[in-house]
N, C-alpha and C positions, 0 to 999 in steps of 0.2 A: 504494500500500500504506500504511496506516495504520503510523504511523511509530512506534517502540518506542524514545522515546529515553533511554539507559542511558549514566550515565556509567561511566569504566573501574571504579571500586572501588563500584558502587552497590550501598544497603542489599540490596536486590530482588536481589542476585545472588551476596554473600556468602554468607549463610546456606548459601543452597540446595549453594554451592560449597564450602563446610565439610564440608556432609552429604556429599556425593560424595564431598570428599575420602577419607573414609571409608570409603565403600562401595566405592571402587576398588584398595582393601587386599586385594582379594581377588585369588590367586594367578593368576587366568586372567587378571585383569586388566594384571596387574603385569607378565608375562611376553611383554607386547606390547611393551616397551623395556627389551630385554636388559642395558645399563647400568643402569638405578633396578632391576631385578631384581636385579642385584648387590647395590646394597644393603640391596632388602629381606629377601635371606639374610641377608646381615651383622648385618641388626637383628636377626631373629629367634635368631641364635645368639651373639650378646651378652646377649639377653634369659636365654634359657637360660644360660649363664655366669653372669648377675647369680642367678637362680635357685641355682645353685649354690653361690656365696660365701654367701647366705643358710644355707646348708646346712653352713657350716664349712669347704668346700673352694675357696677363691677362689685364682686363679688372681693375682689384683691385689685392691687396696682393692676393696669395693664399692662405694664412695662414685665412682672413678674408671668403675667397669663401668656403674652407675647412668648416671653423666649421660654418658657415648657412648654408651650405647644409648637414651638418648631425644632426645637429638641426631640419632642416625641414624633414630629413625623419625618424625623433623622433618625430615628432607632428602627422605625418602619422601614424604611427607603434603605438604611444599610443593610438590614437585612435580605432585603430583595436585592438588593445589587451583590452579596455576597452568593445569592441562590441561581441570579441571571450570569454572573462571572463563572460558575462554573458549568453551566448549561451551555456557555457562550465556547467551552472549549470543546464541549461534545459537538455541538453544533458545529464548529469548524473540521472536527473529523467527519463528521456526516455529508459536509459538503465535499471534501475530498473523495470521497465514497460514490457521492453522486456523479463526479465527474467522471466516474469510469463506465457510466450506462451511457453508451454509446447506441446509434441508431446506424446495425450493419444487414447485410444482404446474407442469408443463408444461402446452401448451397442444399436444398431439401431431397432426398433420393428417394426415388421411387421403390426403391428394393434396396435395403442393407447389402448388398453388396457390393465391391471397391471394382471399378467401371462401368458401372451401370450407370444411365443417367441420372440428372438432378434438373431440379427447379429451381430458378431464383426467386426466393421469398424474407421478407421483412422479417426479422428477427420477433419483432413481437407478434407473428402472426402464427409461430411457432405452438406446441403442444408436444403436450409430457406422451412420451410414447414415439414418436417421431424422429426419423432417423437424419442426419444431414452431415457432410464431406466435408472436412476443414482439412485444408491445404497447407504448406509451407506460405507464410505471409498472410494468413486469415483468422482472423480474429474470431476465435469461439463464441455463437452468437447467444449460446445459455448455456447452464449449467447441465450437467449428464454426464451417464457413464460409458469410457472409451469399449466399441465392441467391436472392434476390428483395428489394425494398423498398431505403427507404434511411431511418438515423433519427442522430439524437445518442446518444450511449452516454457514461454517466459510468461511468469507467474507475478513480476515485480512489480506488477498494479496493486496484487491485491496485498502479497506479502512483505515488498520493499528489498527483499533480495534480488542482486542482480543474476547470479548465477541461473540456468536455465532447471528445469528437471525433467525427467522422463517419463512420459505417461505412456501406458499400453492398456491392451485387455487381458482382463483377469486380475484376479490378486486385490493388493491393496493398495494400488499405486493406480486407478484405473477413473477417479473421481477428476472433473477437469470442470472449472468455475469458469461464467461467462466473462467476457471483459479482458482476457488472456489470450494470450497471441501462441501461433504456431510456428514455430522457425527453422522447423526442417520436416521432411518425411510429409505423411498425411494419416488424419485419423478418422475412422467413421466415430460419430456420439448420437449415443438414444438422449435423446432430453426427457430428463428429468423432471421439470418444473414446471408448470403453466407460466404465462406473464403475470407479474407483480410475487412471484412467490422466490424469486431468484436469491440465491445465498445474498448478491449486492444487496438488494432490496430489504431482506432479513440484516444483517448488517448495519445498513441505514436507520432501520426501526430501533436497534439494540441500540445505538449509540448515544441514540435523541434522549437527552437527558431529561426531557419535558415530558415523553411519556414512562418514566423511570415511575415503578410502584411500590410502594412502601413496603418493607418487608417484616415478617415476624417483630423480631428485636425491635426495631424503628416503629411500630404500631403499639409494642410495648412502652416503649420508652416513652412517646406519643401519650398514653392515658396517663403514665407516673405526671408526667407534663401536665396535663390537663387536671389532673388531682390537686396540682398545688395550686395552681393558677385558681382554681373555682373556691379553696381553703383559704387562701390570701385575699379571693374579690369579697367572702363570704365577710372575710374580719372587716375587710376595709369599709363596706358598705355601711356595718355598723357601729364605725366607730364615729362618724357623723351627728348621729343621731345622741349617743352617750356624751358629745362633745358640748352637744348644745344643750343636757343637761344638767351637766357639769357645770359649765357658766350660769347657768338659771341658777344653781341649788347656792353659789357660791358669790353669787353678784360681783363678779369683779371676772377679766380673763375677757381672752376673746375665743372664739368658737374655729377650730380649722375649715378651712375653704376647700371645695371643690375640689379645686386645682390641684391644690397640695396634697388631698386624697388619691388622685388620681396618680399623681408623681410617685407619690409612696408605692399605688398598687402595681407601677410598670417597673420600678425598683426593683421591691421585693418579689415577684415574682418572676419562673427561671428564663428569661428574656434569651442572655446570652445563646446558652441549646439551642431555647427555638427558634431564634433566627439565623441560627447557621447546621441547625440540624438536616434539611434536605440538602443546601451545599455539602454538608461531608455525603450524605449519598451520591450523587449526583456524580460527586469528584473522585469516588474510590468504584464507578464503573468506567470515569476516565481515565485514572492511573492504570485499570486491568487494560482499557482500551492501547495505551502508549505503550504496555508490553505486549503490546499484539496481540492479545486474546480477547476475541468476542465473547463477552457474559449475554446469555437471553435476558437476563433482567437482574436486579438488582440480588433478589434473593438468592439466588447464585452464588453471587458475589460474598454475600452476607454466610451464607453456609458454609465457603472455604474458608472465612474465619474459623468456625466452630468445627472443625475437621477434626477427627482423634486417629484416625487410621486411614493409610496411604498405601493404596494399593500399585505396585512401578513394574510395568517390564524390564523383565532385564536389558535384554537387547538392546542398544542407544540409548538405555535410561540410565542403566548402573553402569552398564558395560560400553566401552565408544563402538560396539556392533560389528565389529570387524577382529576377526581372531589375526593374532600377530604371533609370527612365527618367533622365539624365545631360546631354544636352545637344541644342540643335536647330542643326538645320544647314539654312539658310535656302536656298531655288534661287534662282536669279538674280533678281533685278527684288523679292524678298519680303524682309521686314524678317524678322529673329527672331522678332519681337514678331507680325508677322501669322501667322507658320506657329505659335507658341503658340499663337495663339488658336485656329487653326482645328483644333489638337492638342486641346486640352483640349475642345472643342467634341464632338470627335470620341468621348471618352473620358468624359464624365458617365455614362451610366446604363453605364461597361463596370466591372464590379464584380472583374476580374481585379486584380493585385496590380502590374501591370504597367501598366494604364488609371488606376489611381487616381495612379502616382509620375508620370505624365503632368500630371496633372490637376492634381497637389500642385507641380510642378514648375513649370509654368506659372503657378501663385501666388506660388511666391518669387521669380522670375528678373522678372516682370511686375505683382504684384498683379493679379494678371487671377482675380477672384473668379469660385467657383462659381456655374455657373447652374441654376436646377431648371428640368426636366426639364419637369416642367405646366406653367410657365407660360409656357415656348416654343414650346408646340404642339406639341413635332417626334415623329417617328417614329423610333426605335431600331432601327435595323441589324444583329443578333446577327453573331458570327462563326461562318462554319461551314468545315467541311473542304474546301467544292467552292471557295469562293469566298476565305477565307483571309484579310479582310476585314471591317470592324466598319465600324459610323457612323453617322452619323443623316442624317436629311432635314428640316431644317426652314426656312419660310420660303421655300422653293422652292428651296431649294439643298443639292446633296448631297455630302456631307463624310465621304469616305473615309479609313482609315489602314490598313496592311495590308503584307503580306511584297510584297517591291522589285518582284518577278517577277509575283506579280498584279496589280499598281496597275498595274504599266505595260501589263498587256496591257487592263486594264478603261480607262487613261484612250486607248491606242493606239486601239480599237474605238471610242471615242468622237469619232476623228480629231482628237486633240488630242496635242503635241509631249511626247515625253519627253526631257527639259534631260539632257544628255551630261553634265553638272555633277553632277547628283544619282545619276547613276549612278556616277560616280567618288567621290564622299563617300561611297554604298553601301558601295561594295570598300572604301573605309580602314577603313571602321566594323568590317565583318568581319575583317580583318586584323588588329583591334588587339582580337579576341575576343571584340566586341560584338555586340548584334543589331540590324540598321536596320530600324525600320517606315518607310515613304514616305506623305506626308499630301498628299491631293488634295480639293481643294476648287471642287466646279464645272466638277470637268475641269480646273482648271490644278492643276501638282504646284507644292507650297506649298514643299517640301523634305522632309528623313528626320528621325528622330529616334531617338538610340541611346541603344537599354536594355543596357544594361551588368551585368552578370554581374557581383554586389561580392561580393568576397572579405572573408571573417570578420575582423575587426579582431585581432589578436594570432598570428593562424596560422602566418601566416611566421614568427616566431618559436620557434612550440613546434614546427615544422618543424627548424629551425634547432637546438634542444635534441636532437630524435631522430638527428640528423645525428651530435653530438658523441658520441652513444650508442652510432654505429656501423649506426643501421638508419636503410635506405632508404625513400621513402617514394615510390610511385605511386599517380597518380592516376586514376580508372576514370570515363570516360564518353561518349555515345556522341555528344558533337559532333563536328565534322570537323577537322582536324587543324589547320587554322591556328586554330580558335577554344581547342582544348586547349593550342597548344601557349603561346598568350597569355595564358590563366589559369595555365597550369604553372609561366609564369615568375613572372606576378605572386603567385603563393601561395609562390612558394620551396619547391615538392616535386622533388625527383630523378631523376623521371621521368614518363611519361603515357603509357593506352594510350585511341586513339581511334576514335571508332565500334566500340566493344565490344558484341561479341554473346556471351550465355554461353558458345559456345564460346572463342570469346576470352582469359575472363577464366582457365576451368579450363585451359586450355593454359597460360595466362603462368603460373599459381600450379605448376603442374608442373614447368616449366621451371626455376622458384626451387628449389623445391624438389629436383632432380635435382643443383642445387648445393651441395648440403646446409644449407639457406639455412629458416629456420624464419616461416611466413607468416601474417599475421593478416589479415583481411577481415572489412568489414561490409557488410550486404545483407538487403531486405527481401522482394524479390519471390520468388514461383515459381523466375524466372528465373535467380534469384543460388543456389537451389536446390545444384544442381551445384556449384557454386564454394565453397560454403560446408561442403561434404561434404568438401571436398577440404582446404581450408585446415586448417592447423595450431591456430590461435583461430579459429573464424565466430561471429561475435557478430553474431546477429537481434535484428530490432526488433520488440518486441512490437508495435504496429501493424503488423506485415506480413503474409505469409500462415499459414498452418498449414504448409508444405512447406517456407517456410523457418527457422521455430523446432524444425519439428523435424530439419533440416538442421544447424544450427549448435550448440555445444557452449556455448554462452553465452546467453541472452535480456535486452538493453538493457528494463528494465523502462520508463524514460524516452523509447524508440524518436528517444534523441538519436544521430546515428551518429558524433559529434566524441569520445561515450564510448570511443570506441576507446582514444583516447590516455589515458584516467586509466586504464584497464584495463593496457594493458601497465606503467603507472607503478606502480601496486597489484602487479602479478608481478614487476617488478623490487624493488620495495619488500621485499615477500614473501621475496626469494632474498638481495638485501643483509643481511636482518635474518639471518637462516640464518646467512652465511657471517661476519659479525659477530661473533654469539654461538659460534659453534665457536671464532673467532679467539681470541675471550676466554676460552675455556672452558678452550684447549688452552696458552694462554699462564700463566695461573691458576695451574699443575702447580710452575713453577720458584720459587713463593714457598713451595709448599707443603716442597718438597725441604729447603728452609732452616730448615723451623721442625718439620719435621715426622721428618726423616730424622734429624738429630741427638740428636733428645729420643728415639726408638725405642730406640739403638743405641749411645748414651752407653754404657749399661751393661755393654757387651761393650767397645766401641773406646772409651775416653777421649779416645781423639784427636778423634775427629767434635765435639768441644764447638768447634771451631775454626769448623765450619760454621755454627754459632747467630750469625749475623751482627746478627740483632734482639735479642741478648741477651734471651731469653724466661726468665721467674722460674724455672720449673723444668721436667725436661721434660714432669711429669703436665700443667703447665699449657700448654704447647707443642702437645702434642698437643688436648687441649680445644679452646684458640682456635681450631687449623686446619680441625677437624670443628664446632664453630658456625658460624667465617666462611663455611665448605662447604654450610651448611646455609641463612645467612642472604643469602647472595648470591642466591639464586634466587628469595627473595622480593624483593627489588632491582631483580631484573632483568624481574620480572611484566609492570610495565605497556609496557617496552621490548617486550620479545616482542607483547604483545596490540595494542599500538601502533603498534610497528615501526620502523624506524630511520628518521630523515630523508631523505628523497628529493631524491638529486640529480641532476641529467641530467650525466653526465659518462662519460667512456670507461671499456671496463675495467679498463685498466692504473693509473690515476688511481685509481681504486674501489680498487685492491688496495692501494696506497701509504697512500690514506688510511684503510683498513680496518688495515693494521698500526699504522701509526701512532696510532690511537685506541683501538682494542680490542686492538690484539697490546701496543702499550705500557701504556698501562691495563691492561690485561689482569697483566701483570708487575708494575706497581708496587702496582696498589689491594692485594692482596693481604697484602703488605706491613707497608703502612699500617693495615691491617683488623686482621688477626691480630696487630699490637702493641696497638693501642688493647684488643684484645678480654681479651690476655694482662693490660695493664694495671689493667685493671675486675678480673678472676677473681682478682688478685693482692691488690686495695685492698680488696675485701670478703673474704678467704681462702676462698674458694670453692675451691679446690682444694689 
């Protein structure tokens, strides 16, 4: 995908986040966070009050109804400008997105098969079922699976890699999104998708931050919200009334105003949260968006926080997927050095990833240089399925490498000895989770050589971090059990399930989950299908099939499957930042008590002057500072929200210690400190 990169306060997103601000003044809008609803009543009927002091009947100065009501509909409007700021970044990937639905000509065949005619037809005139020819230089005109040919596909619209890949029929590699170009070969594609239901399309919706729905936690937190909000309007309401009998019973005092009720009640109540509670949604399915991964929606997103078990193929997850040849192990009466050579020998024209760490390996351990291929004369060996077995024949000698069990029955038939030696370096080789190929040369076995299955460089580690976290991690694959169980240990994962057939995997992920046990999985194929319906996160890899992107609630645009682990780090990220800023929001309340309860109420109780512990100049200005710092803390805490809190792997008991202690204690002092500095300025210009 063509990359939109925006820093957090960029020119290209203010603006347009101003303007919204604005436009989200509107009552339907407002009424979607029943906290900032609060106070956009409050504004609104300050306003009206200010209106009327204009008119000879004020209730207080106008000068003081003036500037709390346009303070309170600065605490409104920062809010909304904190919620349209980060919508405003989704909406800048969605418009990226859009740019790649292009208006092209299919080439529609009359018969699935490659020379047969085609029609020229409008890409959106297409349908699911429908077969059509993309050529070298034609842009795939929808999504479907490749059912004939095989070619290079530049992918780097959707995924932002320049590198090409290779798509065919069959397998898991056979999925090809529209919007993607062909650059070599040709493919026949069934489409998949009717118009408007296109992966882009899908994509586009997921991004739109505007139709982002609130999830579990966030509808929880949502009521805790509204609880205190309706417990704070409930006190406030009545303390008006107690006020004016107060003054009655005691003939002297003056009675609190309106205004200053209403001040108190946008104070004390958790304001902060709720007006940057949808920005941190919003922003934590844009941060999954900037690592490439499509979340279907929010709750998604919210669930990889709460993950306790992680389900990884080995294959390219623990392992870099590619066996690398490691060491030779010479038969009796053979030098190292001769069974390299007759290794490498064996290995020049095999173009596997496995023949070449042979070939490479026998360079460093020997300088034993590549030889070509013409000018040895010799004849190449392919490997096939019956035979199991690769090599060349050159110079009248034939030089085999190949699984332990065919060598020996191909050099046995030859009535030549199989060394009891290399049979037992076989079994260790496998024992210790390796793979042994056996190199024979001429009919004598020369010795094995073990490709070894390397584990990702840092894994055990970030293993090791998910551990402290509390979540398990298994690993999924379908070697036999002593080869899993010798990678399981060397990667440092918690468990393994081996020789995994999908029924397998859907039963284990079951099983966790009957524990109350919350499961993430990644999987590309058909196969993984199932499993991924079932898990809690399935995060597909856009390289995989159609069955399993549209099985899983996630799509790895980078079809990396180690994505796993930043995903659940991004949902834990996501829920830390949450519980954070509640922390802060709700801690925030007892500075306000101090600066804000005493200046109300002075004027009935003399005594409460005891509470002014800030010594605030007067209470008009007591109450000011508490309702700007109320107003200006949420612009403060913008890019924190869109941002998110720092990300540490640690347990949750830890997380809650260090979440009091940073944002509950913060949370209590800054206030403080805030609303003096604020009192101080209001006092040194007499602004109030």
């Amino acid at each position: 995908m063509s990359r939109t990169s925006l820093t957090l306060f960029d020119s290209a997103l203010i603006g347009p986040a101003v303007l919204d601000a604005f436009k989200k003044l509107h009552p339907r809008t407002q009424w979607r966070s029943p906290v900032m609803f609060v106070v956009y009543v409050g504004s609104i009927i300050t306003t009206l009050l200010y209106i009327q002091a204009l008119n000879g009947a004020a209730e207080a100065p106008p000068g003081f109804i003036l500037a709390t009501t346009v303070w309170l509909w600065f605490t409104v409007l920062f809010a909304n400008f904190a919620e349209a700021l980060a919508e405003g970044r989704s909406k800048a990937q969605a418009a990226s997105l859009r740019a790649l639905k292009k208006t092209v000509m299919a080439k529609k065949m009359t018969t699935p098969k490659y020379g047969t005619t085609w029609l020229p037809t409008p890409a959106t005139d297409l349908r699911k079922g429908m077969t059509v020819l993309v050529e070298a230089g034609d842009v795939i005109p929808a999504d479907g699976e490749v059912v004939g040919g095989v070619a290079s596909v530049d992918e780097s619209a959707i995924t932002g890699e320049s590198a090409p890949v290779i798509r065919e029929s069959g397998g898991d590699f056979s999925a090809v999104t529209g919007g993607t170009r062909v650059l070599s070969d040709w493919l026949m594609v069934r489409v998949s998708v009717n118009p408007g239901e296109a992966f882009i399309d899908r994509m586009i919706a997921m991004v739109e931050g505007a139709k982002r729905q609130k999830t579990p936690n966030e509808i929880a937190l949502t009521i805790l919200l509204v609880a205190l909000t309706i417990v704070f309007l409930v006190v406030t309401v009545t303390l008006l009334p107690y006020s004016l009998f107060a003054v009655e019973a005691a003939k002297s005092g003056t009675p609190v105003t309106i205004t200053v009720l209403i001040a108190l009640l946008v104070c004390l109540i958790p304001t902060t949260i709720g007006g940057l509670l949808s920005a941190i949604g919003v922003a934590g399915m844009s941060r999954m968006m900037q690592a490439n991964v499509i979340a279907t929606s929010g709750r998604a997103v919210e669930a990889a926080g709460d993950v306790d078990v992680l389900m990884l193929d080995k294959t390219g997850t623990i392992t870099l997927g590619n066996r690398q040849a490691s060491a030779f192990v010479a038969a009796p009466g053979v030098t190292e050095q001769q069974l390299a050579d007759a290794a490498q020998l064996a290995s020049l024209a095999d173009e596997t990833p496995e023949g070449r760490s042979i070939v490479v390996l026998a360079k460093q351990r020997f300088n034993i240089r590549e030889r070509e291929m013409a000018t040895l004369n010799a004849t190449f060996v392919p490997f096939t399925a019956q035979t199991r077995m690769s090599g060349v024949d050159v110079a009248g000698r034939e030089v085999r490498k190949g699984a332990a069990d065919s060598v020996r029955k191909y050099v046995e038939a030859l009535g030549r000895p199989y060394p009891d030696e290399v049979a037992r370096a076989v079994d260790d080789i496998a024992r210790c989770g390796s793979t042994p190929l056996v190199v024979v040369d001429d009919g004598r076995v020369m010795g094995a050589v073990e490709l070894k299955d390397i584990v990702k460089g840092g894994i055990k580690e970030r293993f090791a971090e998910l551990r402290r976290m509390g979540i398990k991690t298994v690993m999924i694959t379908g070697d036999n059990k002593l080869t899993a169980a010798a990678i399981a240990a060397e990667a440092g994962v918690d468990d393994f399930l081996a020789e995994a057939t999908p029924e397998d995997k859907l039963k284990l992920i079951r099983s966790y989950q009957s524990e109350g046990r919350l499961v993430a999985m990644t999987g590309d194929g058909t196969n993984d299908a199932p499993a991924l319906a079932q898990a809690d996160v399935a995060v597909a890899m856009n390289s995989g099939t159609q069955a399993a992107k549209e099985a899983g609630n996630m799509v790895d645009l980078d079809s990396n499957p180690t994505k796993l682990l930043e995903i659940v780090e991004i949902g834990k990220q996501m829920l830390m930042t949450r519980g954070s800023l509640t922390t802060f929001s709700i801690a925030n309340d007892i500075a306000k008590y101090f600066a804000i309860i005493p200046a109300a109420f002075v004027g009935t109780y003399p005594q409460l002057k005891a509470l002014d512990v800030m010594h605030l100049a007067s209470p008009a200005s007591a109450i000011m500072s508490a309702v700007i710092f109320n107003a200006l803390i949420i612009v403060v805490l913008i890019p924190l929200a869109l941002k998110g809190v720092q990300y540490r792997a640690i347990g949750a008991a830890m997380l809650l210690r260090r979440n009091l202690l940073i944002y509950g204690v913060g949370g209590i002092v800054l206030p403080f400190i805030g609303i003096k500095l604020i009192d101080m300025v209001l006092s040194a210009f007499n602004l109030v």
